[in-house]
C-alpha positions in Angstrom: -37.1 109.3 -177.2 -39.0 109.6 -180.7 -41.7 107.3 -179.1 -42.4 109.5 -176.2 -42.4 112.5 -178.4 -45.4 110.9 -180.4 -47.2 109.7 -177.7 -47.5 113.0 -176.2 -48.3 114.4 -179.0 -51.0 112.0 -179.5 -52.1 112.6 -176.0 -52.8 116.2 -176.5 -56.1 116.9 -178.2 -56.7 117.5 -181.9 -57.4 121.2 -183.4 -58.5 119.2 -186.5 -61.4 118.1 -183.7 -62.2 121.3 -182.3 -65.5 122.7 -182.9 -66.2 126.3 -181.8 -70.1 125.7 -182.4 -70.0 122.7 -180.1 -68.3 125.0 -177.3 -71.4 127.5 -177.0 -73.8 124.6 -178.2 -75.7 125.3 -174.4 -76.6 128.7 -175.7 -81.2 129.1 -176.4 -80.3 130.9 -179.7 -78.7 131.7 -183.0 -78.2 135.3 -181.5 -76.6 133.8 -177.8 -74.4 131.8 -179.7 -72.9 134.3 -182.0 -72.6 136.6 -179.4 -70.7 133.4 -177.4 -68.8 132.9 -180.3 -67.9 136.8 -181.3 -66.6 136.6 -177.6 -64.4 133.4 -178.1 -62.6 135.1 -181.3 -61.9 138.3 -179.6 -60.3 136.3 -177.1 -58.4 133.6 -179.2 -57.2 137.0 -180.8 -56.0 138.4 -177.6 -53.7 135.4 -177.3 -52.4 135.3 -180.7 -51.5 138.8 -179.9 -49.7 138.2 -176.7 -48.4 134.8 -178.4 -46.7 136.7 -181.8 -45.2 139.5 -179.2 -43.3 137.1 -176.5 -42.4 135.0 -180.3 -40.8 139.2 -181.6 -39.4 139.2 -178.2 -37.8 136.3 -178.0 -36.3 136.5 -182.2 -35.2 140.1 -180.7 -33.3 138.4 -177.5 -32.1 135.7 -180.7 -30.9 138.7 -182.8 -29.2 140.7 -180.3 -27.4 137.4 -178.2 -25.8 136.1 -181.6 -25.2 139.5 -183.4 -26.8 138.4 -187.0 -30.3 140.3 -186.8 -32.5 137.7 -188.9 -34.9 136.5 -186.6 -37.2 139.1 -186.7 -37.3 139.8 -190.1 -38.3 136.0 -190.5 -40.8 136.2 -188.2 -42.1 139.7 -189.4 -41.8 138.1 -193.0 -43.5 134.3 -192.0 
């Protein structure tokens, strides 16, 4: 099971490898790219958004379902 784990892991690509620059590298100029790139964090921040509020969600589901009210303050806290 620990082999399969890995391998998919392995299979999925690397954030370590991820270049934003390369991404809007078909852009003419400096100014096309940061404008290519400005748009790319406003929406990788859009997701992080959604992504921290289904995670406060889901600790709130945790906390209420098992009565000890500590997910959310771990998550608030981490």
């Amino acid at each position: 099971m620990r082999t399969c784990m890995f391998l998919a892991l392995l299979a999925l690509p690397s954030p370590a490898l991820a270049d934003p620059a390369m991404e809007c590298s078909e852009m003419a100029t400096q100014v096309k790219v940061r404008t290519c790139l400005e748009t790319d964090k406003t929406r990788t921040n859009m997701a992080l958004s959604r992504a921290f509020e289904y995670a406060r969600e889901s600790a709130a589901d945790l906390d209420v379902s098992t009565g000890r009210y500590s997910a959310v303050p771990a998550l608030e806290v981490g």
